[in-house]
PAVOVEX-341453 format. One record per residue (C-alpha): x, y, z. Coordinates in steps of 0.5 Angstrom, whole numbers, padded with zeros to 4 digits, always signed. Each point is the difference from the previous one (the first is absolute). Layout:
<rs>
XYZ/...
</rs>
This chain:
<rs>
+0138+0216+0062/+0006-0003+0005/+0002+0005+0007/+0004+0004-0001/+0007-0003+0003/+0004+0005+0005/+0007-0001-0001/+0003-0001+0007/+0005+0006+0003/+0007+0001-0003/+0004-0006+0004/+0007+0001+0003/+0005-0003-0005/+0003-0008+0003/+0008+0003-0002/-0002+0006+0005/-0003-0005+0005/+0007-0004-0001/+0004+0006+0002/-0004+0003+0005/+0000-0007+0003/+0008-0001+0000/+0002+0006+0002/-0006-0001+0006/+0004-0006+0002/+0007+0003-0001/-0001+0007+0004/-0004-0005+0005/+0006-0004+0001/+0005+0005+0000/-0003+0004+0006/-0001-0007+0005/+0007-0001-0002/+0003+0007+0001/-0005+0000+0006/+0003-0007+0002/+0007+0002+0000/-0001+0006+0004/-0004-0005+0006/+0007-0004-0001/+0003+0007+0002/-0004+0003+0005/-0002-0006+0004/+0002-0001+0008/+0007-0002+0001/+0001-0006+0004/+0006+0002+0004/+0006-0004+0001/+0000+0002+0007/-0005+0002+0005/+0003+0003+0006/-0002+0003+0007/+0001+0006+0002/+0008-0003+0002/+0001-0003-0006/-0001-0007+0002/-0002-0004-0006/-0009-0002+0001/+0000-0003-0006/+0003-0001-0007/-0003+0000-0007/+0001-0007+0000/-0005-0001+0006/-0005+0004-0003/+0000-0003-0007/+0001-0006+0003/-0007+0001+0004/-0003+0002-0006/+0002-0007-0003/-0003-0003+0006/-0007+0003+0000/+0000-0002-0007/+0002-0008+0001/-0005-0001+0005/-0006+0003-0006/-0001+0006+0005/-0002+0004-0005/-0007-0004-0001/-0001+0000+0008/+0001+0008+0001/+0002+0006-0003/+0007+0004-0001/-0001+0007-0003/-0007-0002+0000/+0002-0005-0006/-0003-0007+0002/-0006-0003+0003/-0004+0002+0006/-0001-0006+0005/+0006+0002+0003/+0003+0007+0002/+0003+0005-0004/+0007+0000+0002/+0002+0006-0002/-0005+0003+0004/+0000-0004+0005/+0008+0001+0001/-0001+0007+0000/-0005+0001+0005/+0004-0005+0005/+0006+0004-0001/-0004+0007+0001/-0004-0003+0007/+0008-0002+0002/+0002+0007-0002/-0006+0003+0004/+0002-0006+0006/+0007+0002+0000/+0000+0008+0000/-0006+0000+0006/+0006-0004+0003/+0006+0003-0001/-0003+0007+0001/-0005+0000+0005/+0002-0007+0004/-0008-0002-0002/-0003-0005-0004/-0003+0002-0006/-0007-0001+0003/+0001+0004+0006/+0001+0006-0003/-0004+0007+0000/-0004+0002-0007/+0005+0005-0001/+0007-0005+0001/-0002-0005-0004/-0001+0006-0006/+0006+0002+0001/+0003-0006+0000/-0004-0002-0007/+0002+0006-0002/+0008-0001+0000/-0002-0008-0002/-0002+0003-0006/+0005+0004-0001/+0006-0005+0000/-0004-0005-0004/+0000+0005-0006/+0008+0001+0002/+0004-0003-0006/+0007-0002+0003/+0002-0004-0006/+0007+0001-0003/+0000-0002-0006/+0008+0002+0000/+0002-0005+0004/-0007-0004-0002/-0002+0001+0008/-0006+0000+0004/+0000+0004+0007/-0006-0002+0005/-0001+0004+0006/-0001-0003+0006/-0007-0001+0000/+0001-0002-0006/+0005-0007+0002/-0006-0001+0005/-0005+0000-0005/+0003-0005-0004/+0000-0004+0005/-0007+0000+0001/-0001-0002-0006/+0005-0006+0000/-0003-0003+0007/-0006+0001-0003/+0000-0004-0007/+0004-0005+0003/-0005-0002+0005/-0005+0000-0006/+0005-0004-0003/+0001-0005+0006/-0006+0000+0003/-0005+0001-0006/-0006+0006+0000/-0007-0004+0001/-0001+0003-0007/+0003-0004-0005/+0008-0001+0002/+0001-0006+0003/+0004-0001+0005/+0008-0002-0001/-0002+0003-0008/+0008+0002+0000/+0005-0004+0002/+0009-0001-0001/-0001-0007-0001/-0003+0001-0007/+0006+0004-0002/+0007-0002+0000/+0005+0004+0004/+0005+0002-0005/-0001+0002-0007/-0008+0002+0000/-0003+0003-0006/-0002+0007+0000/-0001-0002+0008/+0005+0003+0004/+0004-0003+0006/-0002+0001+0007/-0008-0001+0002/-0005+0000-0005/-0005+0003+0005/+0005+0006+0001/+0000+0001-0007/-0007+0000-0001/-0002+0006+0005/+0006+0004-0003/-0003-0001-0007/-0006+0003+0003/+0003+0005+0004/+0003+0002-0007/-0006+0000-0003/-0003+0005+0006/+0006+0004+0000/-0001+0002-0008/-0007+0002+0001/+0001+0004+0005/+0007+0004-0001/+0000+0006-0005/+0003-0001-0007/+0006+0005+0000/-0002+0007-0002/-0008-0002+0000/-0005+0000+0005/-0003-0006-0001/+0003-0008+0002/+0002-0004-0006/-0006-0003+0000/-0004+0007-0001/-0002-0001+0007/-0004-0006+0000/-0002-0004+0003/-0005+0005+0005/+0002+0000+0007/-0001+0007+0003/+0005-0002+0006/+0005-0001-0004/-0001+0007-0003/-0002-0004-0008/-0006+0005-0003/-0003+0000-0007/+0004+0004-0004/-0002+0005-0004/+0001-0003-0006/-0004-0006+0001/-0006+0005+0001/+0002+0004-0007/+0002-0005-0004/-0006-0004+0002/-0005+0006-0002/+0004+0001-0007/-0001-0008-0002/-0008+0001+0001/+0000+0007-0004/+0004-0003-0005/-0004-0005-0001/-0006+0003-0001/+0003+0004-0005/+0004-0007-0004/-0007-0003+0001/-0003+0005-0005/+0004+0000-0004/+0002-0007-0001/-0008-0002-0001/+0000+0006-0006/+0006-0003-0004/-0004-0008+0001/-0006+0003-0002/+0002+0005-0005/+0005-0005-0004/-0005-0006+0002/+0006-0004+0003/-0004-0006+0001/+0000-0008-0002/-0005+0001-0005/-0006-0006-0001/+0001-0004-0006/-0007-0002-0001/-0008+0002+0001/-0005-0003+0004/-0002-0004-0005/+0008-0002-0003/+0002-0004+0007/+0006-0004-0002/-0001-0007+0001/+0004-0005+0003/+0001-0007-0002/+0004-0002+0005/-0002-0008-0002/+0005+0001-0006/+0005+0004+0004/+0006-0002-0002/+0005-0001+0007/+0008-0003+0000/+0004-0005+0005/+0003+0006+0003/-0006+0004+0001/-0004-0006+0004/+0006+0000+0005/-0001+0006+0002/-0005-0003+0004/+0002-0004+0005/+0004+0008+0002/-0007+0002+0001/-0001-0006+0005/+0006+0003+0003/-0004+0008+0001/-0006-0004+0002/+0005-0003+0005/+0002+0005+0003/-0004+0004+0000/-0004-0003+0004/+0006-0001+0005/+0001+0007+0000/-0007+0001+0001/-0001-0004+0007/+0007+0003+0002/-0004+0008-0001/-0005-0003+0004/+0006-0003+0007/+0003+0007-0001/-0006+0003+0001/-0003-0003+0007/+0007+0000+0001/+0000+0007+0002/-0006-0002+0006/+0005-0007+0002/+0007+0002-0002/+0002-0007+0003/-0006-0004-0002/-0005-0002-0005/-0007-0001+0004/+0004-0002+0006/+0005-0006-0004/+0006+0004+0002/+0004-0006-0005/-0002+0004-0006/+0004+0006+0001/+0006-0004+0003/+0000-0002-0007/-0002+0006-0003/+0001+0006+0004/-0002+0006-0003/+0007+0003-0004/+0000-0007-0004/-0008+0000+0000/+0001+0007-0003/+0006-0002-0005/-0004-0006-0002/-0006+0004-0002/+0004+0006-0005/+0004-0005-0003/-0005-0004-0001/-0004+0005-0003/+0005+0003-0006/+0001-0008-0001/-0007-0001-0002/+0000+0006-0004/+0004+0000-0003/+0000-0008-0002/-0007+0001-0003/+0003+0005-0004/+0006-0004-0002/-0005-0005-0003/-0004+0005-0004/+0006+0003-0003/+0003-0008-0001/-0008-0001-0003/+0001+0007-0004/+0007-0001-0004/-0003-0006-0005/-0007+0003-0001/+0004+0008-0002/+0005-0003-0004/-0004-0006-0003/+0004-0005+0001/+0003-0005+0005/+0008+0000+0001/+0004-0005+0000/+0001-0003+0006/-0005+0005+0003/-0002-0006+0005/+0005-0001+0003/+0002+0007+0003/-0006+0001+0002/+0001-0007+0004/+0007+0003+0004/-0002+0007+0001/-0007-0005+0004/+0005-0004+0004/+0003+0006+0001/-0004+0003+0003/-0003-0005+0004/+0007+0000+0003/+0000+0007+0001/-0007+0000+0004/+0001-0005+0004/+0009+0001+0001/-0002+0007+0003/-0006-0001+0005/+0005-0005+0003/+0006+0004+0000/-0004+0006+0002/-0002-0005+0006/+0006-0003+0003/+0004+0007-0002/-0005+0004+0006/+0001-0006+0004/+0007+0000-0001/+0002-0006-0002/+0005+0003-0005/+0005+0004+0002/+0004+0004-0005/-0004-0003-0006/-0007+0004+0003/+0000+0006-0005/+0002-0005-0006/-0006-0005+0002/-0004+0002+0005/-0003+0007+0002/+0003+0005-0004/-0004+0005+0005/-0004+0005-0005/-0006+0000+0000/-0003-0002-0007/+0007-0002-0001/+0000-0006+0005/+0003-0006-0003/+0007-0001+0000/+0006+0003-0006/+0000-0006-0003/-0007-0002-0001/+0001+0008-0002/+0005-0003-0006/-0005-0006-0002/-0006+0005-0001/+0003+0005-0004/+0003-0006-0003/-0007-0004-0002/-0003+0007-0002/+0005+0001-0006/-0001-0008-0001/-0007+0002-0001/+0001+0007-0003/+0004-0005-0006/-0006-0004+0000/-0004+0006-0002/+0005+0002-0005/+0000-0007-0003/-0007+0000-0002/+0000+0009-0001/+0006-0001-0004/-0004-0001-0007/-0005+0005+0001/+0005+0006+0003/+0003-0002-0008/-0006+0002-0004/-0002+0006+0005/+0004+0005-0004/-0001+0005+0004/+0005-0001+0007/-0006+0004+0004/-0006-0005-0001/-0005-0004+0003/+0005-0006+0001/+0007+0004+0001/-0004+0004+0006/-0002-0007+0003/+0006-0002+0000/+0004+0006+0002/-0004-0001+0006/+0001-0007+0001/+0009+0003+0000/-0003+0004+0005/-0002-0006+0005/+0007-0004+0001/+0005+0007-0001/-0004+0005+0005/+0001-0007+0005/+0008+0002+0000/-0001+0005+0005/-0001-0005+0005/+0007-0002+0000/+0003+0007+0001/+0000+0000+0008/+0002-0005+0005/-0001+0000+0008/+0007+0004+0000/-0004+0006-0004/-0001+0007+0004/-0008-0001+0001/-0003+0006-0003/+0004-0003-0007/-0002-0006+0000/-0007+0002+0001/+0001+0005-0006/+0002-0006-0004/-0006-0004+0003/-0006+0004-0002/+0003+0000-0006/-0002-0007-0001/-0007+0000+0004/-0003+0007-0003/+0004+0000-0006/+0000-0008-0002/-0006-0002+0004/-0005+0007-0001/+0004+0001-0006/+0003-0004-0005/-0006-0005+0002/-0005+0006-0002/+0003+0000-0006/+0000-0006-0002/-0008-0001+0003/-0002+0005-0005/+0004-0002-0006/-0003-0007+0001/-0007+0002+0000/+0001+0005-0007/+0003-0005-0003/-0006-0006+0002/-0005+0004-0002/+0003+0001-0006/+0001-0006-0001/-0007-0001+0002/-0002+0004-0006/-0003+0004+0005/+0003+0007-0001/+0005+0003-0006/+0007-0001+0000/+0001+0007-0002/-0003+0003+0005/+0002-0004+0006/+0007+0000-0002/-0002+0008+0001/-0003-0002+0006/+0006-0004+0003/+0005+0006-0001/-0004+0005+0004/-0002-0005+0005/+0008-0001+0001/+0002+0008-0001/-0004+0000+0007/+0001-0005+0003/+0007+0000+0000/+0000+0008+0000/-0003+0000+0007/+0002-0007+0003/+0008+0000-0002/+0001+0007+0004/-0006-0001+0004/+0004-0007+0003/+0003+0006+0005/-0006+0000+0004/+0003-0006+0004/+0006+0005+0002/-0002+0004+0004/+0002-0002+0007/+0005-0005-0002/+0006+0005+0001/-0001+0003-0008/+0002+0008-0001/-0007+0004+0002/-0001+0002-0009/-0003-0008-0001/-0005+0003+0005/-0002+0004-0006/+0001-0005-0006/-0004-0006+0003/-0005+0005+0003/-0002+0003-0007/+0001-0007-0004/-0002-0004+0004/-0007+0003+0000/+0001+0001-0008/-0001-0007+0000/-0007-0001+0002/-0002+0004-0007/+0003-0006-0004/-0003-0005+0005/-0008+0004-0001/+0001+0000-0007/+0000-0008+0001/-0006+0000+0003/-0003+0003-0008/+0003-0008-0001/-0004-0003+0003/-0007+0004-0002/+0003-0003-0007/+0001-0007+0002/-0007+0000+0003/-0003+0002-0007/+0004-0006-0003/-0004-0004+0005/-0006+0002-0001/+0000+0000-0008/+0004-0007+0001/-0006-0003+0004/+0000-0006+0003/+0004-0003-0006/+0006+0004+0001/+0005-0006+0001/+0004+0005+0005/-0004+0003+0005/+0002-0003+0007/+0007+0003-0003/-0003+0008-0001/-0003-0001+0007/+0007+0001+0003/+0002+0004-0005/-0005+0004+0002/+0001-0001+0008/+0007+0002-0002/-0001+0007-0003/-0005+0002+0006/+0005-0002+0005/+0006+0004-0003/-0005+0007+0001/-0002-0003+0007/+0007-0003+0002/+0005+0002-0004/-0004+0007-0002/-0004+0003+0007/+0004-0005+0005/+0007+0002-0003/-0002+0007+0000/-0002+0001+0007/+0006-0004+0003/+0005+0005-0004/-0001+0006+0001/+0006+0003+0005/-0005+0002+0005/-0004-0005+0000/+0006-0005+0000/+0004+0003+0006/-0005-0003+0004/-0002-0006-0003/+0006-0003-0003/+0000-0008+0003/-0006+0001+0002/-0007-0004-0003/-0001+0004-0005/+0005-0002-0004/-0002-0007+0000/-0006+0002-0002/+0002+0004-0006/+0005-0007-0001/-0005-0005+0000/-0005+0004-0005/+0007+0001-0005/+0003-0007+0000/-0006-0005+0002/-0006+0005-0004/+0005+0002-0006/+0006-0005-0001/-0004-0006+0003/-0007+0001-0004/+0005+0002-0006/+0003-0007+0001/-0006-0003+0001/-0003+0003-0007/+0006-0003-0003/-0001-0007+0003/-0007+0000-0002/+0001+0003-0008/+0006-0006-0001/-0004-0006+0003/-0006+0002-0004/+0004-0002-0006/+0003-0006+0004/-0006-0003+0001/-0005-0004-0003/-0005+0005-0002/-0006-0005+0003/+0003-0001+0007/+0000+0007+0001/-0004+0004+0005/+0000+0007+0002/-0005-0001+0006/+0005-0002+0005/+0004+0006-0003/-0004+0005+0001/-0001-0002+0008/+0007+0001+0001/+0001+0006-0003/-0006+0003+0004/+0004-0003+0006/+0006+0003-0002/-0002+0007-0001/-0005+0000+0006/+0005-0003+0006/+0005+0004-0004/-0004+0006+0002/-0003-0002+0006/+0007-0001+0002/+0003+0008+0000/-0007+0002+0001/-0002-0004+0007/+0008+0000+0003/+0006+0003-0005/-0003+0007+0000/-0004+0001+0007/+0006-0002+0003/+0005+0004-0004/-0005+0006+0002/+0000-0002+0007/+0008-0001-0001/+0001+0007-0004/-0004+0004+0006/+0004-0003+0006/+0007+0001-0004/-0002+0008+0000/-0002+0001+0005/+0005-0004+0005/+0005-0002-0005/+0003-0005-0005/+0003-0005+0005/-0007-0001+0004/-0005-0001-0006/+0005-0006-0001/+0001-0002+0007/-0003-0007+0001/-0005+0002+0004/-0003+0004-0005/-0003-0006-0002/-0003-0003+0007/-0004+0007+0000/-0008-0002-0001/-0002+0002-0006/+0006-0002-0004/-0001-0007+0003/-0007+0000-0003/+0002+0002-0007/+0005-0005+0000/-0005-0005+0002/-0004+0002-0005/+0005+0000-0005/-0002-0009+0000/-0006+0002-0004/+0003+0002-0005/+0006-0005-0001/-0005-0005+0001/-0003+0003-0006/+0006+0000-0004/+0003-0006+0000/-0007-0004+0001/-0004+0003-0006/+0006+0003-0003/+0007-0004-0001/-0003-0007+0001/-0005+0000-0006/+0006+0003-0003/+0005-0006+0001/-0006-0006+0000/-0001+0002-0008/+0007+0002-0001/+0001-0008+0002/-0006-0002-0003/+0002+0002-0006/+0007-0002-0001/-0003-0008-0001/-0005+0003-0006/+0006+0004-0004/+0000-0001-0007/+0004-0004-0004/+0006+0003-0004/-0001+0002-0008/+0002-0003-0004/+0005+0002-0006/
</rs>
């Protein structure tokens, strides 16, 4: 008698997925466009004139845009922190700036009204002065009619401050990464500077700063609260959390508990999960001796030469940063290091060279996939997957020199196009920029090469192969943002464009296309049925990008944005942890594959990662990212450790791992089946996975709780005080941090590059027709 056969639970209809899918996409653009349109209208004003109480001009819009160009030109940004977007050697110098200017301010008002220094004042003197302090700096004496800003006198002294103050830094260096003479005329001409204004760059500088300051510590017309929704936290300076942030922060916890439930009963109730297309004892087998591969597909690997390369670069310049932070000026007492690379190129090199590697790895996989998905080799195939290599050697290694001689001002009004841009993550020069996003629709034309046979036979416009290169569109188009700001831009609209392409294009679009990848392998694979993973992928992106298109807001909190994206990225940026813990259901899913493959599993080393990946999106995107975006917690964290804990989990434990599954899936079929060892790459993947950890365990997120409790309970600007860094226990963990690393590179990315090299001279001879 046969058993009985359950029929599974009623599913949901793909067509109403498709739907829901699109009008996910569709509401969630509209409302960051809206949202975006209202940051563009709201954000602080760059006022033409600025004037004391006399109306003598102090400085001009042109010196403050002119100083943000500078703090640009000189990659600043990867040394400290404006609005607390940057890196962390260095100060934030808007919190930095507006603590300077309250100091002088207090100095300035002990004077004038009771003939003291500040220090000899009575307790009650000095609250009456704090008092009044506070009160001033909330004033907005902007008219935005004459497009004029009024200071007071107290004011006019405090700017400065804050110009002799920055202008000694700049002269004298500061001992903790800013060498001496870092910013100098000569590397400008005199006349006709681009975005650079006329006059003192160093003026120029503290006036962008004291701007910075200023929009933080004055109230919005009509509102209680600064442009930046009172951060960042100086109670000096009269900036306290807001109520919002406390409410808001309450509502996104609450309701994604509630989101939670229900999301995980619809998965449940409707099985919308990759179904296995096998038993135990039906292992697909793989005969990888007969696998066919073409010219275009053996030249993919010299592009994973290229990731193993820099990766491994990339790699050493992580563990020069991170003794940085204990030698500014030297790497064990060789003080030539960091005057060839200080800690801003040092900073710059090591993000770029991130995303390069990344995403070089899955421009190889994708030129690898197009001939296998179409089952055909498009004429000519070799030759475009040739010039986009060259391209992007010349990519690579054109933008760290042009990085390196911009910083050092080697050239002059050509900085912004071929030297440091100045953003983080965006480092490299507009047109190294135009070369990027021109290789990716160069690639994205090889894909489309070998795809196009097989995107004529899938009928249906929603299907495997139309999704995968959907999301191969997706990669070069969301890159376009990158060119919709320039150093001219007011700072809140450029990083409102900027998160667009490190949360949407980086966190989102190569979260998209991860997930697509991976259905479609494990289809291809025989592995899981078409039906149900085509099912799978839909509601996989229905939250992804429900939560993670809106949820981009949570970068705007404190940048001068409107108080509702406090609320919008609150709520969806902690929507998105529920998407990242279904992943991790992924993961149990390609462990059983590895175990029902057995030891004859052709693939293992590449579900090893796909592995690790699924496991760090919950712990580094998922828990990491959830505890840093909470408006609360964010107030007092925001450019602190915590976020290079949650960003070392995503990139190097999500997008890297990924690019290494990708890596390794492809050169399996590139390589000679008998050279072929999964010894070597098993070491590796534990090396990744434990120096990774250990690195946000042992350092990342103790110093960034350290961090957290010092910025609330004495304010922003000390918890990012160089001294912070020369307290005892923060110096051991930073000590510690060495192990890890050490691990990392030696156990993880070296056995890694040493077998990716090896391979290459054991690669299989092209099939013939």
């Amino acid at each position: 008698m046969k058993p009985e056969v359950k029929p599974r639970p009623q599913r949901f209809r793909r067509s109403l997925l498709k739907q829901v899918l699109i009008l996910t996409i569709v509401l969630g653009f509209t409302v960051l466009l809206i949202g975006g349109y209202w940051v563009y209208q709201s954000m602080a004003p760059r006022p033409d004139k600025v004037v004391d109480p006399t109306g003598d001009v102090v400085t001009t819009a042109e010196q403050i845009q002119g100083g943000q160009a500078v703090y640009q030109k000189y990659g600043l940004m990867d040394y400290g922190s404006v609005l607390g977007h940057g890196s962390y050697l260095g100060p934030d110098f808007t919190a930095e700036a507006l603590h300077i200017q309250v100091e002088a301010m207090q100095s300035f008002f002990a004077e004038r009204d009771y003939d003291k220094p500040w220090e000899e004042l009575s307790a009650e003197q000095q609250v009456v002065i704090e008092d009044k302090v506070k009160k001033e700096l909330k004033k907005n004496r902007y008219d935005p009619e004459t497009d004029t800003l009024t200071l007071s006198e107290a004011e006019v002294h405090a700017l400065n401050a804050v110009r002799d103050h920055y202008a000694k830094v700049f002269t004298d260096g500061d001992g903790r990464g800013i060498q001496p003479g870092l910013i100098q005329e000569e590397h400008m001409p005199e006349q006709d500077r681009a975005w650079v204004g006329e006059g003192d760059q160093l003026t120029q500088i503290g006036d962008f700063f004291f701007w910075t300051s200023w929009l933080s510590s004055t109230d919005r017309p009509g509102e209680s609260y600064t442009y930046t929704n009172n951060w960042p936290y100086d109670s000096e300076a009269g900036n306290e959390m807001s109520y919002s942030s406390v409410w808001w922060s309450a509502a996104s916890v609450a309701l994604l508990i509630g989101f939670i439930g229900l999301i995980v009963y619809v998965y449940w109730r409707y099985k919308l999960d990759m179904e296995e297309a096998y038993t135990a004892k039906t292992f697909p087998q793989f005969d990888l001796k007969n696998l066919r591969v073409t010219p275009s597909q053996l030249k993919s690997g010299k592009y994973f030469a290229v990731v193993a390369l820099l990766f491994l670069i990339q790699s050493m310049l992580g563990g020069l940063l991170a003794h940085y932070y204990l030698e500014p000026d030297s790497f064990f007492g060789l003080s030539f290091i960091a005057d060839i690379l200080p800690f801003n190129i040092t900073k710059g090199y090591h993000l770029q060279l991130a995303i390069f590697w990344i995403a070089t790895a899955w421009l190889g996989m994708g030129i690898y996939l197009a001939p296998l998905v179409g089952g055909q080799e498009p004429k000519g195939q070799g030759k475009w997957v040739d010039f986009l290599f060259w391209a992007l050697v010349i990519l690579v290694f054109g933008s760290l020199i042009g990085q390196w001689l911009g910083v050092n001002g080697y050239l002059g009004n050509a900085w912004f196009l071929f030297g440091h841009q100045g953003w983080e993550y965006l480092e490299l020069g507009r047109i190294w920029q135009v070369i990027l996003a021109v290789g990716m629709f160069i690639w994205l034309l090889i894909v489309w090469r070998g795809l196009r046979g097989a995107l004529r036979t899938e009928t249906d416009k929603g299907g495997l192969t139309h999704l995968l290169f959907y999301a191969a569109i997706a990669v070069p188009v969301f890159y376009i943002f990158a060119f919709f700001f320039n150093p001219s831009s007011n700072i809140t609209y450029a990083d409102y464009w900027r998160w667009w392409i490190i949360h949407l294009w980086v966190e989102g679009i190569f979260e998209v296309f991860a997930v697509v990848v991976i259905g479609f392998l494990m289809v291809h694979m025989g592995l899981v049925t078409k039906k149900s993973t085509v099912r799978a992928l839909y509601f996989q992106l229905i939250l992804l990008l429900g939560s993670g298109v809106i949820g981009t807001g949570h970068h705007y909190y404190w940048i001068g944005a409107p108080e509702a994206w406090i609320g919008l990225g609150a709520v969806f940026s902690a929507l998105e942890v529920v998407p990242l813990t279904l992943l991790i259901l992924e993961a149990y899913g390609q462990y059983r594959v590895l175990k029902h493959g057995g030891v004859h599993f052709p693939y293992r080393a590449s579900f090893w990662f796909l592995i690790s990946t699924a496991i760090w999106n919950l712990i580094g995107a998922g828990v990491l990212g959830f505890l840093i975006n909470l408006p609360a917690v964010s107030y007092f964290q925001h450019g602190s450790f915590l976020t290079p804990a949650h960003g070392h989990g995503s990139l190097m434990g999500v997008y890297g791992m990924f690019a290494i599954a990708v890596l390794l899936y492809t050169m399996r079929n590139l390589v000679k089946p008998e050279k072929w060892n999964d010894r070597l790459l098993k070491i590796s993947m534990w090396g990744l996975n434990i120096g990774l950890a250990g690195m946000i365990l042992v350092t990342l997120l103790p110093v960034g709780m350290i961090q957290l409790q010092e910025s609330y309970t004495q304010g922003f600007w000390v918890a990012r005080d160089p001294s912070f860094y020369e307290q005892p226990l923060v110096e051991t963990l930073l000590w510690w941090r060495a192990l890890p690393d050490t691990i990392f590179i030696l156990v993880g990315v070296l056995p890694l590059v040493w077998f990716v090299v090896r391979s290459l001279f054991h690669l299989r001879k092209p099939t013939k027709e």
